[in-house]
C-alpha positions in Angstrom: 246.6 -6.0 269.4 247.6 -6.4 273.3 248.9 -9.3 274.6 247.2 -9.2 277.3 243.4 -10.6 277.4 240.3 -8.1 278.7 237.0 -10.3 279.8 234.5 -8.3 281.1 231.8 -10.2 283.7 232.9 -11.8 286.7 230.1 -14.3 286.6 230.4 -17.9 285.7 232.0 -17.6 282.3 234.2 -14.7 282.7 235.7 -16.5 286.0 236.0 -19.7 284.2 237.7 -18.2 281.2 239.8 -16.1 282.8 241.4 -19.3 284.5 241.6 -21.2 281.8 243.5 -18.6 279.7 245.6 -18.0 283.0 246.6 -21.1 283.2 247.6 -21.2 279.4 250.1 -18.4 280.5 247.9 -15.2 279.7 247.9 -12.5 281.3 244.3 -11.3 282.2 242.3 -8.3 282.9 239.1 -8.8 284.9 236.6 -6.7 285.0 233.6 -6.7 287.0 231.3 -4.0 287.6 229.9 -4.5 291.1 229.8 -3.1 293.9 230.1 0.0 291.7 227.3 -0.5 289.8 224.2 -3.2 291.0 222.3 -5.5 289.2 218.5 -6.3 289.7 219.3 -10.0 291.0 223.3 -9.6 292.3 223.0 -9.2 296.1 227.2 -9.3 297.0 230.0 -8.1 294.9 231.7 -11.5 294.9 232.7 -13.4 291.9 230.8 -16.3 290.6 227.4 -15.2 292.5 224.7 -17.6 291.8 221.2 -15.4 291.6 219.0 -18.6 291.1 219.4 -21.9 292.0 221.9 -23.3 293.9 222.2 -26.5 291.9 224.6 -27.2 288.4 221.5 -30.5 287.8 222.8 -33.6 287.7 226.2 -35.5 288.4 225.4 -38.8 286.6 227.7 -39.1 283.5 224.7 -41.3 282.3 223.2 -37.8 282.2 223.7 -35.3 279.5 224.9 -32.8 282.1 226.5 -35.1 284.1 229.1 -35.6 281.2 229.5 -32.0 280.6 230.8 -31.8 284.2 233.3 -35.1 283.4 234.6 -33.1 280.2 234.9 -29.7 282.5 236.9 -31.3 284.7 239.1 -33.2 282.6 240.3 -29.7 281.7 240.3 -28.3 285.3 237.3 -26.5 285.2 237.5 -23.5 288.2 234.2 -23.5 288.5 234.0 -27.6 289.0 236.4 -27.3 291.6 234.4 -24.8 293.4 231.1 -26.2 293.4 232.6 -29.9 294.7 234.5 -28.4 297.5 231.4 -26.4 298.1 229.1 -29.2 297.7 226.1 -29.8 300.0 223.7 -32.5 299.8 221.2 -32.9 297.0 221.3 -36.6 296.1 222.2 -37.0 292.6 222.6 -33.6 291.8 226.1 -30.7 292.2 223.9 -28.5 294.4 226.2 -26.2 296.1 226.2 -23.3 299.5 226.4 -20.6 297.1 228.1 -18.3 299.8 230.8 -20.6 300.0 231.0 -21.0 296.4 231.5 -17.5 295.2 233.7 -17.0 298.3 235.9 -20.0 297.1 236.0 -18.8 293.2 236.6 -14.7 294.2 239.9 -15.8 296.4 240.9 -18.7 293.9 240.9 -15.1 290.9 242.1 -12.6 293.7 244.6 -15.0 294.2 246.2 -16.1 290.8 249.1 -13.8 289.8 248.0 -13.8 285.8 244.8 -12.1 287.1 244.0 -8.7 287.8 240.5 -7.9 288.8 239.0 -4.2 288.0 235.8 -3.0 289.3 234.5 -0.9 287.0 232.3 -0.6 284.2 233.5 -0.9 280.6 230.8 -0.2 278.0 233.0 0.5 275.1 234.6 -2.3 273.0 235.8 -0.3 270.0 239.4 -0.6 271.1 240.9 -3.4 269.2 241.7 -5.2 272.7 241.0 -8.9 272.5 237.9 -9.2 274.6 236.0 -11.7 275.9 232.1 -10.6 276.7 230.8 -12.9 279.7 228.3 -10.3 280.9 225.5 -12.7 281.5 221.8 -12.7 281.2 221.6 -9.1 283.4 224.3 -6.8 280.8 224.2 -3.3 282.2 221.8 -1.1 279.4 225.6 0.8 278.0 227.3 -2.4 277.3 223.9 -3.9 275.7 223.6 -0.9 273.6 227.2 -1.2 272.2 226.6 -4.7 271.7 223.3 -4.1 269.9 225.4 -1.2 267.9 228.1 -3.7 267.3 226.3 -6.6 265.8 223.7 -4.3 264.1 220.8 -5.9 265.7 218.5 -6.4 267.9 218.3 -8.7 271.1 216.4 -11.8 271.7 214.6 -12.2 275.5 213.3 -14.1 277.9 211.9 -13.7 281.3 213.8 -15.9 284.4 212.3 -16.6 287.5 213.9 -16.9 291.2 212.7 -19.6 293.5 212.2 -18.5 297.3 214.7 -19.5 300.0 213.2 -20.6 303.4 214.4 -20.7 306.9 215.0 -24.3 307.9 213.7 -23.5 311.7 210.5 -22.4 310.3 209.5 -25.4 308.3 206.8 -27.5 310.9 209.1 -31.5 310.5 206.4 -32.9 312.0 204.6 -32.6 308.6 207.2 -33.0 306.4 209.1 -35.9 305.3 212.9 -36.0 304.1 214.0 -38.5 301.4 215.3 -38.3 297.7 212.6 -39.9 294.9 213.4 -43.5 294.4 215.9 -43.6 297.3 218.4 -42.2 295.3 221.3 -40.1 296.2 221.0 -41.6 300.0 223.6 -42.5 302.1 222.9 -45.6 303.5 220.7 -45.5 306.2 220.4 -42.0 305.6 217.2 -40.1 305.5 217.1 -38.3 302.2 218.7 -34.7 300.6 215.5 -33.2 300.4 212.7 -32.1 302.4 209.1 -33.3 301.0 205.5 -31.5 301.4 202.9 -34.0 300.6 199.8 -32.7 299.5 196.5 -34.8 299.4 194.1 -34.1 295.9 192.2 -32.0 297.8 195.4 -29.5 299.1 196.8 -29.5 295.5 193.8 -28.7 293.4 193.2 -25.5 296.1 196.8 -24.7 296.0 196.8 -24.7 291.7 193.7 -22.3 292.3 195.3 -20.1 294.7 198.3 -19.6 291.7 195.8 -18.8 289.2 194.0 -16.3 290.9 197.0 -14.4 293.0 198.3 -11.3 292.1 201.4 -11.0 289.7 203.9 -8.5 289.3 202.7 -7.4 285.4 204.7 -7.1 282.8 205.7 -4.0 281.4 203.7 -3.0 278.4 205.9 -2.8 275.5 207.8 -6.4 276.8 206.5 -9.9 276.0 206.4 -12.8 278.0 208.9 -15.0 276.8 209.8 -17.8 278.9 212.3 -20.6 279.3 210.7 -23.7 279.2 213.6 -25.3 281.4 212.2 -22.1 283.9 208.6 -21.6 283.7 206.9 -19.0 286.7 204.9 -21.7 288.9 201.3 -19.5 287.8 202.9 -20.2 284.2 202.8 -24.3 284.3 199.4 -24.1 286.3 197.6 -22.1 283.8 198.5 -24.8 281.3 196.1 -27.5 282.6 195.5 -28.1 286.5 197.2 -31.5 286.6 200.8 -29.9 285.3 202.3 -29.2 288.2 201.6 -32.6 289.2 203.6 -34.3 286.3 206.1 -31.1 286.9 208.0 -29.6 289.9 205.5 -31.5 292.3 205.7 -35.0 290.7 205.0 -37.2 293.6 206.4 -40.8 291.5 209.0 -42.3 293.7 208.3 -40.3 296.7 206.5 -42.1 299.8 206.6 -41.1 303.7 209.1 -43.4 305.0 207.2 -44.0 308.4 203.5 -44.5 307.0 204.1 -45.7 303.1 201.8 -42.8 302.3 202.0 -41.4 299.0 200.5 -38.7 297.4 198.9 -36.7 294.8 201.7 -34.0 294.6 204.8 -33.1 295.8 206.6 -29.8 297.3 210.5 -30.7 297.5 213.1 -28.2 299.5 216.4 -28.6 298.7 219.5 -27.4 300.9 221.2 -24.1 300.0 224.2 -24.2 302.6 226.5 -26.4 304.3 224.8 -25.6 307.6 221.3 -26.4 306.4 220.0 -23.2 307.6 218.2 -22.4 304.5 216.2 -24.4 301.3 214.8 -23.5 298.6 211.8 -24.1 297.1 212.4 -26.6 294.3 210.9 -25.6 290.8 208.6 -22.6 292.7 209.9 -19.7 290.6 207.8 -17.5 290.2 206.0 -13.7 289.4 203.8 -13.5 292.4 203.7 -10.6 294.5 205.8 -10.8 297.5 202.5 -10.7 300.1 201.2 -13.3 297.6 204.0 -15.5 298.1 204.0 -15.6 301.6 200.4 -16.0 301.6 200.1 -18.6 298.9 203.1 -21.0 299.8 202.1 -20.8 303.5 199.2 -23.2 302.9 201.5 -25.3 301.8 201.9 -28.6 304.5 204.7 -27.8 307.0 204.9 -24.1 305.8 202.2 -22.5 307.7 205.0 -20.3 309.8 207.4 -20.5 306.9 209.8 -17.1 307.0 211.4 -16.5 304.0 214.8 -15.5 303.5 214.3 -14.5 299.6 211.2 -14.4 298.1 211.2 -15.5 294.2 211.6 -12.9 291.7 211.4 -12.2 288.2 214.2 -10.4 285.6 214.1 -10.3 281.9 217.6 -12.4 280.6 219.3 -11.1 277.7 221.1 -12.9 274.7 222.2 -12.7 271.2 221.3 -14.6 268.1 224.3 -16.6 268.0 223.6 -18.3 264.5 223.7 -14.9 262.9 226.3 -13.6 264.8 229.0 -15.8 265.4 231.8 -17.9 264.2 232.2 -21.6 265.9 235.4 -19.8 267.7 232.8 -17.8 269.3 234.2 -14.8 267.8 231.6 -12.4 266.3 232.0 -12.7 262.7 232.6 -8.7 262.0 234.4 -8.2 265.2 237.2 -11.0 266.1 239.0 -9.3 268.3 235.4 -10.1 270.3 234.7 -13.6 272.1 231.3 -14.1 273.6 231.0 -16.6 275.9 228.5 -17.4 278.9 224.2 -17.0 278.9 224.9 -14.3 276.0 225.4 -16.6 273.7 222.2 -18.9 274.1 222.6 -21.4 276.5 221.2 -22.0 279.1 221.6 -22.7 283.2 225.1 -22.3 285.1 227.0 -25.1 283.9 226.8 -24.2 280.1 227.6 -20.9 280.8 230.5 -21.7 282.8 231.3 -24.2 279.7 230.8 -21.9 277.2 233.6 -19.4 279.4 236.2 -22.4 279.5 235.9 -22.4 275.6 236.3 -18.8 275.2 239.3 -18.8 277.6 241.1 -21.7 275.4 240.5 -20.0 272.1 241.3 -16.3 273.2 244.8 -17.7 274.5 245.3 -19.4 271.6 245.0 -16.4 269.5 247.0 -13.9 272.0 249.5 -17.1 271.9 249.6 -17.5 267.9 248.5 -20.9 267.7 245.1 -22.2 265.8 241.7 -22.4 267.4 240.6 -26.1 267.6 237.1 -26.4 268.5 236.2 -29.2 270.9 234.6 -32.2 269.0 231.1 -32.6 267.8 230.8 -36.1 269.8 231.7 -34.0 273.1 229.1 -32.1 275.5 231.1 -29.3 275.2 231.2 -29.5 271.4 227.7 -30.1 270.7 226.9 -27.2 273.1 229.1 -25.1 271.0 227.9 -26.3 267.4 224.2 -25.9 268.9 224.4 -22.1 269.3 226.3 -21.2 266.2 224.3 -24.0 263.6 221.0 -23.7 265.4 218.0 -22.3 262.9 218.6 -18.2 263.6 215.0 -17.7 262.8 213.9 -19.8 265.6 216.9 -19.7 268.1 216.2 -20.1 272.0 218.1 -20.5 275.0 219.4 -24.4 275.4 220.8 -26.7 278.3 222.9 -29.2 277.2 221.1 -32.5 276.2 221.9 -35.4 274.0 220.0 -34.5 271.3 222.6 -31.9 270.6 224.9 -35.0 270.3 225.6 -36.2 266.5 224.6 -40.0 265.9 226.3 -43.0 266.9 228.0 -44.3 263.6 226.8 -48.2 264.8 223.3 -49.2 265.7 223.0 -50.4 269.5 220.5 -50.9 271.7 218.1 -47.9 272.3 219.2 -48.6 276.5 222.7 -48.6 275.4 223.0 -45.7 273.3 223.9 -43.2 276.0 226.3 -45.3 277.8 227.9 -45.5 274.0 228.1 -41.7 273.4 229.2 -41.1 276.6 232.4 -43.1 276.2 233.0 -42.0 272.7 232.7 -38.0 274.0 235.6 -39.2 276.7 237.5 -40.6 274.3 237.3 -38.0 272.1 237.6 -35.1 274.9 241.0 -37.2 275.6 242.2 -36.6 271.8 241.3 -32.9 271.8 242.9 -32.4 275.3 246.1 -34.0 274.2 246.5 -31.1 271.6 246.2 -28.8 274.0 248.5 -29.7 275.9 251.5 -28.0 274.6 249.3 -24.6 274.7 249.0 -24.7 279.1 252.1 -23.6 281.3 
């Protein structure tokens, strides 16, 4: 077997994993596809391109994704680096100018002398190469097949939706409002990270109508609609019951106008996507609609009305494995180990447990090339419950996952149901600190 490691995908995963073995002293093979050969949602050929949302959710260690992030950069995540040197306002949450972002991780790659990037498509992994398969959610049809050959089965789906991305000149502020819900995230005596549309019962019902009734891009006939609940279309939550957008993407609780005290019966938040604030995106408006629809529909929104739009949302059909069947908790595929899986083809979920699941990948893999044992990260971490979840998870009823803390094993002591996070947040540092220590001796 070569000493040298092969990842294929320049996305999240591959990028992280190909630092992480990198810095382990491995010598790396990159390969990305693009500009060669496009993807539906890819618009550049840069590494690390985000096609959805700018935002990695929450910062908070109190939160579940928040304390994946702490554990990430404990072991010098790439991608962590990049999206805090790229960060732009979002209160609480890592959102980031995804220009700047995939800028800062394609030089950081370009740059590291372990690394060699190839653009070019591989679609053939029977060459006993150790390779790690970071593809992502948009695997070109070859490499999907050979996958599907390899593991003698078929894929799991699910459809992901784009939010739209808005001009900042064209949004009317003499209608909207900025602040963060609750106040939180502000700098003092600051306005607010996000830009709010307040809609009175009247506006909201007629916009929930207006979703219903526009036109959608269909689906093609021999393809189900299965979605991510993390990622439902906009049309998809209002056809559930006219009130769930309310208690959804447009929950008005903890928002009020900060001149007036008005509050209201929903919300529309826009969130910055650059450093500039040129541009925001439409905050949980992903959607199916027809482009014309879009325009139409979201321009009755309040403060929209001349509302250009620099991407309109969009729909693409995600791909992933079944894990549980699969794999071995070294994410090696169990008849293949020469073959590490890492990123949204394994089953999780969003760009911070993909990026996660690629900084895993890149520790084992080195470890093998290197000759020493795979230690997976602990049970009690994010990062080990995220990897016992998508290789113990029930394979008959396996579906993408974001990290959450009822992945987490229980505390061995009773405490305090207000407690209980603050308690298994410490003990995955502690433990985190354990399992770095042994790795230690494996990075250069």
């Amino acid at each position: 077997m070569s000493e040298r490691l092969r990842i294929i995908g320049g996305g999240l995963a591959g990028c992280e994993a190909a630092w992480q073995a990198a810095r382990r002293g491995v010598e790396v093979d990159l390969y990305e596809m693009r500009p060669h050969k496009k993807t539906p949602a890819h618009e550049t050929s840069g590494l690390a391109e985000l096609v959805c949302s700018n935002s990695f959710r929450s910062n908070s260690v109190e939160n579940a994704s928040g304390l994946l992030k702490e554990e990430m950069r404990k072991l010098d995540s790439l991608i962590l680096q990049g999206a805090d040197s790229c960060r732009v306002p979002a209160g609480l949450a890592l959102a980031v100018d995804r220009a700047s972002f995939s800028k800062t991780i394609t030089e950081t790659i370009e740059n590291d002398p372990r690394i060699t990037i190839h653009r070019e498509e591989i679609n053939d992994l029977e060459e006993k190469t150790l390779t790690i398969v970071a593809t992502g959610p948009l695997t070109s049809d070859s490499l999907s097949a050979e996958i599907a050959r390899l593991t003698q089965g078929k894929y799991l789906y699910f459809y992901d939706a784009i939010s739209p991305i808005l001009h900042a000149d064209s949004i009317d502020m003499s209608t909207a409002f900025k602040g963060s819900r609750y106040g939180k995230g502000n700098e003092e005596g600051g306005e607010g990270d996000y830009i709010n549309l307040g809609l009175s019962e009247t506006q909201y019902y007629q916009f929930v109508e207006d979703l219903l009734v526009g036109e959608k891009i269909p689906l093609r006939e021999f393809e189900r609609a299965i979605y991510f609940e993390g990622c439902l279309p906009l049309e998809e939550m209002a056809a559930r019951g006219k009130d769930t957008l309310a208690f959804g993407p447009m929950k008005p609780v903890g928002l009020e106008h900060p001149d007036t005290g008005e509050t209201y019966c929903a919300v529309a938040q826009l969130r910055r996507e650059d450093l500039t604030g040129d541009y925001f995106s439409m905050v949980g408006f992903q959607t199916r609609l027809r482009y014309p629809e879009q325009k139409r529909i979201f321009s009755t929104l309040p403060a929209l009305e001349k509302a250009r739009f620099l991407r309109y949302g969009s729909l693409h059909r995600n791909t992933y494995i079944n894990a549980p069947r699969l794999m071995r908790i070294t994410l090696q595929l169990k008849r293949h180990p020469h073959i590490f899986m890492a990123g949204q083809l394994t089953g999780v979920e969003g760009y911070l447990e993909s990026a996660a699941i690629g900084l895993i990948a890149g520790i084992n893999a080195a470890a093998t090339i290197q000759g020493e044992p795979i230690t997976p990260p602990p049970a009690t971490t994010a990062l080990g419950a995220l990897n016992r979840y998508i290789i113990e998870a029930n394979p008959k009823k396996f579906q993408p996952m974001n990290i959450n803390y009822g992945l987490f094993p229980p505390l061995e002591k009773r405490v305090p149901k207000k407690l209980r996070k603050k308690h298994v947040t410490n003990r995955a540092i502690e433990d985190l600190e354990q399992w770095r220590s042994k790795l230690d001796s494996q990075t250069v």
